[in-house]
C-alpha positions as CSV (number, residue, x, y, z in Angstrom):
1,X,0.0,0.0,0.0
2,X,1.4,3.0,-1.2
3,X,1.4,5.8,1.4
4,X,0.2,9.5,0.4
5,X,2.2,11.7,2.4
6,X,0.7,15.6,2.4
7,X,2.0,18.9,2.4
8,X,2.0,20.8,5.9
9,X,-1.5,22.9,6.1
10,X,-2.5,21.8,2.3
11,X,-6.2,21.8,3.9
12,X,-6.1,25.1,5.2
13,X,-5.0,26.9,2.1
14,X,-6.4,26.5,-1.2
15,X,-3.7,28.1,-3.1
16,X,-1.3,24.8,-1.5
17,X,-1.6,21.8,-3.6
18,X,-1.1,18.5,-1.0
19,X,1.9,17.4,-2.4
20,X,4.7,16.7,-0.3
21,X,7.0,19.7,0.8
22,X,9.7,19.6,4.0
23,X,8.1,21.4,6.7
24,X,10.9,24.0,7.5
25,X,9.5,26.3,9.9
26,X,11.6,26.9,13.4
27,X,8.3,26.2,15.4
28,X,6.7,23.4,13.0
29,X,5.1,20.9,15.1
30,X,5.4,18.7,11.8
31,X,8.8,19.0,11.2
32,X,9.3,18.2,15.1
33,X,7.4,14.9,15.0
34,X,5.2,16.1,17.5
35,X,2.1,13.3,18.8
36,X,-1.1,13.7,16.6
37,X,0.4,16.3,13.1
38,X,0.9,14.0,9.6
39,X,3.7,11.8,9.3
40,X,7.1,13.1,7.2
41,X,8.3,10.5,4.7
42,X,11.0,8.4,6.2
43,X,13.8,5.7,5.0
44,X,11.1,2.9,7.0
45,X,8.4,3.9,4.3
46,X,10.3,2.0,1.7
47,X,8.9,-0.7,0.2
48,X,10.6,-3.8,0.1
49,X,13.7,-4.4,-2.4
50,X,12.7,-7.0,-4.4
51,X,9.8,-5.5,-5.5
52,X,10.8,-2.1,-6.0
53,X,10.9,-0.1,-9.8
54,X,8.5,-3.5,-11.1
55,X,5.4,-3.0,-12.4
56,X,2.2,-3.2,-10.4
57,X,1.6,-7.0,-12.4
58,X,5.4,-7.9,-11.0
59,X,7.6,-7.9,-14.2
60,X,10.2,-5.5,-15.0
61,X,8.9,-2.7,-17.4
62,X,11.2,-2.3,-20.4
63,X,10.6,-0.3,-23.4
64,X,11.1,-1.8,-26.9
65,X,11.5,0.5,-29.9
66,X,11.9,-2.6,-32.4
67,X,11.9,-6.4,-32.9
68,X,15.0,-7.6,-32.1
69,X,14.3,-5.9,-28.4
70,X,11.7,-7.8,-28.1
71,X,12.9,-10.9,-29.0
72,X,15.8,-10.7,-26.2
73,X,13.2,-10.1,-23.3
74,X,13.0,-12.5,-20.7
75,X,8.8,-13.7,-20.7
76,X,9.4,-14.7,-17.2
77,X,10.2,-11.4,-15.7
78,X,9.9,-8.9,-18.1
79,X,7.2,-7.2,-19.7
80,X,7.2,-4.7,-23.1
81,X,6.3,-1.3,-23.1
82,X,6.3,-0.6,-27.2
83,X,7.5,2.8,-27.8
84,X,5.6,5.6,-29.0
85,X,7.5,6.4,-31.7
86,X,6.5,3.3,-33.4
87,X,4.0,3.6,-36.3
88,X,0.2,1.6,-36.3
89,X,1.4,-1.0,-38.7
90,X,4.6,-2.1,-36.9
91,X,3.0,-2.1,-33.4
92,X,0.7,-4.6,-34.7
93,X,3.2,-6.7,-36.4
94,X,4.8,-6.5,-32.8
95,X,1.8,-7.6,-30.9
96,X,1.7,-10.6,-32.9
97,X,4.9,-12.2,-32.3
98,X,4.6,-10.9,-28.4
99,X,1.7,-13.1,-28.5
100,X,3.9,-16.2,-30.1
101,X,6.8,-15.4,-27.8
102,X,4.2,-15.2,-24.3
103,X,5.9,-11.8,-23.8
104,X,3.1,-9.5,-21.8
105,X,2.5,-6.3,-23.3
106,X,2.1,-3.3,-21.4
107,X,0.6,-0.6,-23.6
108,X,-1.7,-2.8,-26.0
C-alpha cells in the first residue's frame, strides 16, 4: 500500500496543492514529529527491495522500440512497453509475435 504523504496545512489553504513539501518552519510541530500532526516520509516507508521499480503485475517494465528488443526479453520477468515512436502497422506486427513469444505487453 502505497502511502500519500501531504503537504504541511495543504487543507487550510487553497492556493497549496497537497503534495509533499519539508516542513521548514523553526516552530513546526510537523517538522518536530510532535504526537497527533501527519507523518514526514521516512527511509522505513520503503517498500521492500525485491519489488521495488517493477510493475504493479510484477515484471520489470522495459521499453522496446523494435523487434529484435523484443525478442531478447526474458517472458518470465519482463514485460514490453512498445514505444511511442513506433507507427500503427509495426505495433501490430509486434503484438503478434509478443503473443507467439508469451511476452506481456504493457501498452496494447
Amino acid at each position: 500500500m502505497d502511502r500519500k504523504f501531504k503537504r504541511q496545512e495543504y487543507a487550510r489553504y487553497k492556493k497549496l496543492g497537497d503534495k509533499w513539501r519539508k516542513p521548514r518552519g523553526r516552530t513546526s510541530k510537523m517538522r518536530r514529529y510532535e504526537a497527533g500532526k501527519p507523518d514526514m516520509p521516512a527511509i522505513g516507508y520503503g517498500s521492500p527491495k525485491a519489488s521495488r521499480n517493477l510493475h504493479p503485475s510484477g515484471y520489470k517494465d522495459v521499453l522496446v522500440h523494435n523487434m529484435k528488443e523484443l525478442e531478447n526479453l526474458d517472458p518470465a520477468t519482463e514485460a514490453a512497453r512498445i514505444s511511442s515512436s513506433i507507427g500503427n502497422h509495426k505495433k501490430v506486427m509486434m503484438l503478434e509475435k509478443a503473443s507467439e513469444l508469451g511476452i506481456k505487453v504493457l501498452n496494447k
